[in-house]
C-alpha positions in Angstrom: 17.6 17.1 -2.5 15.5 17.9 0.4 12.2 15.6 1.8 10.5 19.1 2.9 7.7 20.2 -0.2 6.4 23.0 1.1 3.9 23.3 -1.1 1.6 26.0 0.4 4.8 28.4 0.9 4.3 30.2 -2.8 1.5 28.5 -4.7 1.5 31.5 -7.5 5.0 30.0 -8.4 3.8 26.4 -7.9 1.1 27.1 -10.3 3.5 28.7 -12.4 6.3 25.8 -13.1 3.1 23.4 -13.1 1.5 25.1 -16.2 5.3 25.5 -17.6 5.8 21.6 -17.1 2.5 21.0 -18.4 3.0 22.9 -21.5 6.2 21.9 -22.2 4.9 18.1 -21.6 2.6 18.3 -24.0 4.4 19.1 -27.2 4.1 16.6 -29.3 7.1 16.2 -31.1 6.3 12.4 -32.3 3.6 13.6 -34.3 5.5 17.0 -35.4 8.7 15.2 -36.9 7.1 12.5 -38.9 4.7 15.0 -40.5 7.8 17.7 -41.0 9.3 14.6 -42.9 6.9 13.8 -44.6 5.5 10.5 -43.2 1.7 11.6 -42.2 0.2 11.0 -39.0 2.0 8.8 -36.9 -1.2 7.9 -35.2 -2.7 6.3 -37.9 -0.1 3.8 -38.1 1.0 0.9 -35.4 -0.4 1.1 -32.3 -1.7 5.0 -32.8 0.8 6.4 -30.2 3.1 9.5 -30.6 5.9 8.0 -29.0 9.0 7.2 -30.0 8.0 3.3 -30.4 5.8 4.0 -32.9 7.9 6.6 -34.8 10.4 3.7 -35.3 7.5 2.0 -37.2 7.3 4.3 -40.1 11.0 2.4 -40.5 13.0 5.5 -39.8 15.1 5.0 -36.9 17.0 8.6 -36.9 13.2 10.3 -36.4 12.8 7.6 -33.7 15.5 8.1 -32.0 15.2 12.3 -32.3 11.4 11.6 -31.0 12.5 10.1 -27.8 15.6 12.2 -27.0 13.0 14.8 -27.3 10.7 13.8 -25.3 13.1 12.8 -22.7 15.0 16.3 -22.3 10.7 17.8 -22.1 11.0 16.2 -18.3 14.6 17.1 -18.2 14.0 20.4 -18.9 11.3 21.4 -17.0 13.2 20.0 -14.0 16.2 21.8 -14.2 14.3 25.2 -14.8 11.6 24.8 -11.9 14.5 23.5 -9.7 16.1 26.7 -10.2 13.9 27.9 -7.9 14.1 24.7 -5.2 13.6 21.2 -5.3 9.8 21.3 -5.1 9.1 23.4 -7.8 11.6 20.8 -10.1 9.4 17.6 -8.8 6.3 19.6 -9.5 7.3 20.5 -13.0 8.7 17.3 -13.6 5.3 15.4 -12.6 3.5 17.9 -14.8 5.7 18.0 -17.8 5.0 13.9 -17.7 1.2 14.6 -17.7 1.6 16.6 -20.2 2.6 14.0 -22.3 0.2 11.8 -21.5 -3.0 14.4 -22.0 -1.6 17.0 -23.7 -4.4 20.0 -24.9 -3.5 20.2 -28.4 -4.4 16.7 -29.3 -7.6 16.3 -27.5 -5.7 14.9 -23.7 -5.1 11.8 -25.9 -0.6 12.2 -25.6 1.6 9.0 -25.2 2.9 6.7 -22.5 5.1 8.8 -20.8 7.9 6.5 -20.7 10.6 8.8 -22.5 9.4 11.9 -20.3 9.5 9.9 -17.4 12.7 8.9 -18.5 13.8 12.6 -18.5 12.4 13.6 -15.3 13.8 10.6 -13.9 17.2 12.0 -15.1 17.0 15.7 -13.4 16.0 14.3 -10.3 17.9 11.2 -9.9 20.7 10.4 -12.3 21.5 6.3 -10.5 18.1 5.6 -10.7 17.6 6.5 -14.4 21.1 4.3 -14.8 19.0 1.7 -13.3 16.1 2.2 -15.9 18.4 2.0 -18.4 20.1 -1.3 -17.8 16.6 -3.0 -17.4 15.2 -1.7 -20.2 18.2 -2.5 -22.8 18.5 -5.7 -20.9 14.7 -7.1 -21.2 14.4 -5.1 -24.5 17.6 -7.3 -25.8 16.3 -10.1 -24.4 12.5 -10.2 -25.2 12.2 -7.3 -27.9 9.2 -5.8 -26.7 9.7 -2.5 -25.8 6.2 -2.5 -23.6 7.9 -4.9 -21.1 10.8 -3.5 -20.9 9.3 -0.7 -19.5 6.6 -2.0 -17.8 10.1 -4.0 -15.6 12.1 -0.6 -15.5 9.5 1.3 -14.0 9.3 -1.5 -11.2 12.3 -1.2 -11.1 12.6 2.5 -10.0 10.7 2.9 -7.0 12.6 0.2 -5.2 15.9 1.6 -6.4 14.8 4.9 -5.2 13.8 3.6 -1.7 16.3 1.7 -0.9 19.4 3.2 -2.4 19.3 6.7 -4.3 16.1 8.4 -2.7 15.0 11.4 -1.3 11.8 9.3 -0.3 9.5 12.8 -2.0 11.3 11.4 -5.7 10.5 7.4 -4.7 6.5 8.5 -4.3 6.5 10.2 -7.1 8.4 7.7 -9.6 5.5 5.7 -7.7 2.9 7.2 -8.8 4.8 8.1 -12.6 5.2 4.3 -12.7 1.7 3.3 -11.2 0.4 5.9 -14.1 2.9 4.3 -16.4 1.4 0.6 -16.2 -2.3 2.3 -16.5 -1.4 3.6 -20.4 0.2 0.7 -20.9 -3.0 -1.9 -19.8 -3.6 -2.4 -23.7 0.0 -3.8 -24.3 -0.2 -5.3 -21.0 -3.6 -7.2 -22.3 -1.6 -8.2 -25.7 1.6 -9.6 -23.5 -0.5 -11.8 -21.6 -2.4 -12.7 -25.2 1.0 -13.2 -26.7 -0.1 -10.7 -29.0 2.3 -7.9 -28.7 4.1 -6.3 -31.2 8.3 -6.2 -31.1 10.5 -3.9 -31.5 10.7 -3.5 -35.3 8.2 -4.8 -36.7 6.1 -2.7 -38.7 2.3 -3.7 -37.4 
């Protein structure tokens, strides 16, 4: 993938995979599983998120595991479709399909972590490094079972897989700034780590 973002050479079509990331980002299919099954509103359970984490506390690991697939292949997606027009257009999609997660429209800006999403744009753009996420989140997740760590480590450990091994250096700043944004959504688990107060993976609270 080329360094060169041109991004002033056809901004009617950067504005265009931009709003198609964002939208795309921003469905929220946490919240529109669990109340096609029947379970409610996911965010008035847990921690309130519509991530997959929380999904898995309603005790139904299927929609869980359906929630983040989901909102993994949303980053994916928007990648590989932008990217059909150049690399640029696939980062730019890709960032905004991730803050469309985050702050999507429909529920008030007030989306998830992003960690899935990133996940998924992280897998269009560069396939080792997601390979990298992986194994350090399954490996502090194992180890620890808090799923907020685990991604807190694996988005550290992105960047510096990106600029010292699997680049282009216009993927390692964004992952970045993804993972920068990451640990910002995250400061209320970050507060409950250091508290010792953080929920694990699998318990209901």
């Amino acid at each position: 993938m080329s360094d060169q973002i041109d991004w002033a050479g056809n901004l009617p079509l950067y504005a265009a995979v931009i709003i198609f990331g964002y939208l795309l980002g921003s469905i929220p299919f946490g919240l529109i599983i669990t109340r096609i099954a029947g379970l409610g509103d996911v965010r008035r359970i847990g921690s309130g998120n519509i991530g997959a984490t929380n999904v898995l506390r309603t005790g139904n690991k299927k929609l869980a595991a359906l929630t983040l697939l989901l909102d993994a292949l949303k980053g994916t997606v928007a990648v590989l479709v932008a990217a059909t027009w150049g690399p640029a257009f696939g980062i730019a999609a890709g960032f905004a399909a991730f803050l469309g997660h985050l702050f999507p429209v429909w529920l008030g800006f007030k989306g998830g972590k992003g960690v899935a999403t990133y996940l998924g744009v992280l897998l269009a753009l560069a396939w080792k490094a997601a390979l990298v996420f992986a194994i350090v989140w399954l490996a502090i997740a194992y180890l620890t079972r808090y799923s907020s760590l685990a991604a807190l480590l694996a988005a550290v450990a992105v960047p510096l897989s990106l600029f010292f091994w699997f680049g282009p250096a216009s993927v390692a700043w964004l992952f970045t700034v993804m993972s920068v944004i990451v640990f910002f959504k995250h400061h209320a688990n970050i507060r409950r780590l250091l508290d010792g107060n953080e929920t694990r993976i699998g318990a209901s609270g």
